[in-house]
Backbone bond lengths (Angstrom), bond angles and torsions (degrees), N, CA, C in turn:
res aa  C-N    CA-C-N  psi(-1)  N-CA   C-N-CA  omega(-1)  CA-C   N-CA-C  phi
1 X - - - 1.452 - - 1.529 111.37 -
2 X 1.389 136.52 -43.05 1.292 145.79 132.23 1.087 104.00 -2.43
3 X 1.197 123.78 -98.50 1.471 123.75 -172.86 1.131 122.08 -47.05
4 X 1.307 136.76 -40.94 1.121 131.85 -166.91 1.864 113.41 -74.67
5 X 1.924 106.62 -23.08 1.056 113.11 -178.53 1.609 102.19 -86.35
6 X 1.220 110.68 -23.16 1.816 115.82 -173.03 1.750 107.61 -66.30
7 X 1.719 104.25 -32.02 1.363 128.30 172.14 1.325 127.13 -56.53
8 X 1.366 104.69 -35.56 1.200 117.19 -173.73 1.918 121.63 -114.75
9 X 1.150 105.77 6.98 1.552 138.67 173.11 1.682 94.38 -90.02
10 X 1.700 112.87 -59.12 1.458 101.27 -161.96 1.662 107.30 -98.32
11 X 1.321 109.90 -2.64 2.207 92.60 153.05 1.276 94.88 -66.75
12 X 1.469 116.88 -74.30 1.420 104.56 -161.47 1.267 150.04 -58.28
13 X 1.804 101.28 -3.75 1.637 102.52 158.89 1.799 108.67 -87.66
14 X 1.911 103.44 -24.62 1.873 89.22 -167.78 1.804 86.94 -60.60
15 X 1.225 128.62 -25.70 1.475 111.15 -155.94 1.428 110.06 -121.07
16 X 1.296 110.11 22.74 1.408 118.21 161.45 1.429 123.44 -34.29
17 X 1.158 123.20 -51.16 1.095 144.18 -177.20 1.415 118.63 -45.11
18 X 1.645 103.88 -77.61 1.321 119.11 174.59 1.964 106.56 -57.23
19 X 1.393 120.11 -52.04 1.371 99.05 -173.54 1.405 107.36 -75.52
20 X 1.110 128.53 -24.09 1.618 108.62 -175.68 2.058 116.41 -89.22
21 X 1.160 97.82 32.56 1.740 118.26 169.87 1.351 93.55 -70.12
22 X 1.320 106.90 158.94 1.776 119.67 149.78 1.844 94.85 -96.21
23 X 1.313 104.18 83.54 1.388 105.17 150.78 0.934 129.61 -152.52
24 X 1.470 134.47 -158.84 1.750 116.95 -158.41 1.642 105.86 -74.89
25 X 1.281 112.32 -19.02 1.336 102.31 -162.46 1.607 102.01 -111.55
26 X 1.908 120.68 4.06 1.118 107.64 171.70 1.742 115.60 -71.28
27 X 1.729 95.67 173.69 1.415 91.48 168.21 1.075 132.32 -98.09
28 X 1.608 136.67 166.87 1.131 141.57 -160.58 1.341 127.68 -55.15
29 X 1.357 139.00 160.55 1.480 130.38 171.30 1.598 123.64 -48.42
30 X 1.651 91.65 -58.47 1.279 117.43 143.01 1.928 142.35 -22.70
31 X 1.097 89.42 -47.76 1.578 97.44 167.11 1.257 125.00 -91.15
32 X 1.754 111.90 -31.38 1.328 117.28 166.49 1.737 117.19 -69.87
33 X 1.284 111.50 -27.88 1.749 113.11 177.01 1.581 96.42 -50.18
34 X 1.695 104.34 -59.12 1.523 127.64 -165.38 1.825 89.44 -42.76
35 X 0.981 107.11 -81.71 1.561 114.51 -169.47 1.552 99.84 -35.99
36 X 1.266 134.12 -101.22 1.347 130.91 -178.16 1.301 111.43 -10.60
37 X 1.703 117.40 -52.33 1.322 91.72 -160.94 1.679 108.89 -83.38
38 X 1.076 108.53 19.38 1.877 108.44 -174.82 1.376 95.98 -97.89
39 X 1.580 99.64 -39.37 1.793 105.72 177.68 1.128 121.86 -49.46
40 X 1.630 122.35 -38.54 1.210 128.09 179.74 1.513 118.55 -96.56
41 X 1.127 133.66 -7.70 1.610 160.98 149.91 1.983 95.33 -47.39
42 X 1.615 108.73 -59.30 1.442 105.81 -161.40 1.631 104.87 -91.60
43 X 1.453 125.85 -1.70 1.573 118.59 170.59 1.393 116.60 -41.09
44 X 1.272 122.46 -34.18 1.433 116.79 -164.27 1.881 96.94 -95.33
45 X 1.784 120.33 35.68 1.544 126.18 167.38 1.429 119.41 -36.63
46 X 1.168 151.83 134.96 1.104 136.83 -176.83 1.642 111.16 -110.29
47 X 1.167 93.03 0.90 1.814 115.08 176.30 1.484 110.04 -83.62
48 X 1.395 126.94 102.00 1.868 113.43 -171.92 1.244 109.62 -36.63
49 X 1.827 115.69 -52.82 1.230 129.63 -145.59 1.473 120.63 -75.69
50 X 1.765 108.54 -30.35 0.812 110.01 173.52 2.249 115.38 -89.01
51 X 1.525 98.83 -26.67 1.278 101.29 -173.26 1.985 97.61 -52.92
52 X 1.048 119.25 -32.49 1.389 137.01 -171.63 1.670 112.48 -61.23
53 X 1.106 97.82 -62.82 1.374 112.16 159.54 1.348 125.10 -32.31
54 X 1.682 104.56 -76.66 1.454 114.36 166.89 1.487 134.02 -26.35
55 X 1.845 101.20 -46.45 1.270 120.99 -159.85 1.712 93.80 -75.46
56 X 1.353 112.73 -43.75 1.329 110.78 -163.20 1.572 104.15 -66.27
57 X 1.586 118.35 -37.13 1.534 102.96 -170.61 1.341 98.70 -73.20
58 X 1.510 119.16 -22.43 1.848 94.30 176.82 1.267 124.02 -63.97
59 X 1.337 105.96 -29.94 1.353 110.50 160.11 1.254 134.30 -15.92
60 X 1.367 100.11 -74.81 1.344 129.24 168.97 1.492 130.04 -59.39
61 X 1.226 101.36 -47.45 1.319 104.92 171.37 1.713 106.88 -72.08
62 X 1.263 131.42 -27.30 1.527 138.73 166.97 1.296 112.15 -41.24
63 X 1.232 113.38 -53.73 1.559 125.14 -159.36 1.671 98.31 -75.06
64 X 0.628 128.23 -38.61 1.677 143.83 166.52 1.840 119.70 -62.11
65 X 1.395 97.50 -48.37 1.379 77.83 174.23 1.452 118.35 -144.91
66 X 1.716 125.52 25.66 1.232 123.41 150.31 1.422 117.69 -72.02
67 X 0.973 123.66 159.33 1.602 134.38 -17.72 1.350 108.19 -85.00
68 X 1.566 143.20 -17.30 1.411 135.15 174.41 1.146 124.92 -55.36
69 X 1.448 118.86 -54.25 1.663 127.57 179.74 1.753 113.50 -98.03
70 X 1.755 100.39 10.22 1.785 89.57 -176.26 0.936 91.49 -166.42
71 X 1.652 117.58 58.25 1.881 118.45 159.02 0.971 123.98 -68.87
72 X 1.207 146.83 -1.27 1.580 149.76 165.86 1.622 103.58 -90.17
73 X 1.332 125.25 6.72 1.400 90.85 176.25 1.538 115.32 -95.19
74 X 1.685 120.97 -21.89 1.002 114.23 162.71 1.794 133.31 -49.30
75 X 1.281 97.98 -56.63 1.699 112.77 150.77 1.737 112.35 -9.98
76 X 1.659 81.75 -74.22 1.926 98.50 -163.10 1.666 92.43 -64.70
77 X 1.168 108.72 -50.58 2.078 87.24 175.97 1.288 124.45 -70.27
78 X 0.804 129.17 21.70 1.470 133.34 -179.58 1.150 97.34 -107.91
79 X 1.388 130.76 -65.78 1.314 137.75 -167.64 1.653 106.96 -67.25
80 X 1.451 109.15 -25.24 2.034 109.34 164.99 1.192 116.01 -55.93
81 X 1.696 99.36 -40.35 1.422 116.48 -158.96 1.798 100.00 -70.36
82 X 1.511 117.91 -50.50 0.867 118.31 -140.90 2.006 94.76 -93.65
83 X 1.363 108.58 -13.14 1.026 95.48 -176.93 2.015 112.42 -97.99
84 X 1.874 98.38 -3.01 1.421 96.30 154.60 1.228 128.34 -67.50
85 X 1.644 111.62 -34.69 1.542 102.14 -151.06 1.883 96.87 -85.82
86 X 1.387 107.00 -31.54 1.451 107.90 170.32 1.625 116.44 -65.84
87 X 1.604 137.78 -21.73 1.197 119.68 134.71 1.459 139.15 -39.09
88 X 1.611 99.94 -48.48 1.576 105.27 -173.32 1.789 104.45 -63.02
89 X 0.932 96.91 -41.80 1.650 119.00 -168.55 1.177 102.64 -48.30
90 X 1.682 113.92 -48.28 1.801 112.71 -168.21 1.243 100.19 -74.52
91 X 1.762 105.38 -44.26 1.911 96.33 169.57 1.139 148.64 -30.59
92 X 1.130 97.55 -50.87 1.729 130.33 164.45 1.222 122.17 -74.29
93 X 1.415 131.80 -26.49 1.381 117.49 139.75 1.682 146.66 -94.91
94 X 1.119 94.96 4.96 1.133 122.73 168.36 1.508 124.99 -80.65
């Protein structure tokens, strides 16, 4: 199952490009919400290789369409961020 998701992480960043165009053969608004929001559903991967993966196509897909078409993703990392370092924190004093 790994693989098949690691498989399907790396078409869609080599070809990020071409499907996330406004052109006849990109994909829908619709499918891209879908995608993001799985993207941000799977941040918390417990797999290095694939969490790695993930991170990079958001990347990519970031640079493209924050902040107009993907204002919540800053939001949603902040609140990752903020609810790691206040884990580590209780760890560490605890």
């Amino acid at each position: 199952m790994a693989h098949l998701l690691a498989f399907k992480i790396r078409v869609l960043g080599n070809n990020q490009d071409r499907f996330w165009r406004n052109r006849d053969n990109s994909i829908t608004d619709a499918e891209k919400a879908h995608i993001k929001a799985h993207l941000l559903k799977a941040l918390q991967e417990p797999n290095g290789l694939l969490a790695a993966q993930q991170a990079v196509l958001i990347g990519k897909i970031a640079r493209k369409d924050v902040p107009h078409d993907w204002p919540a993703l800053v939001c949603h990392y902040l609140v990752l961020l903020s609810l790691h370092f206040c884990f580590k924190r209780r760890t560490i004093c605890e």
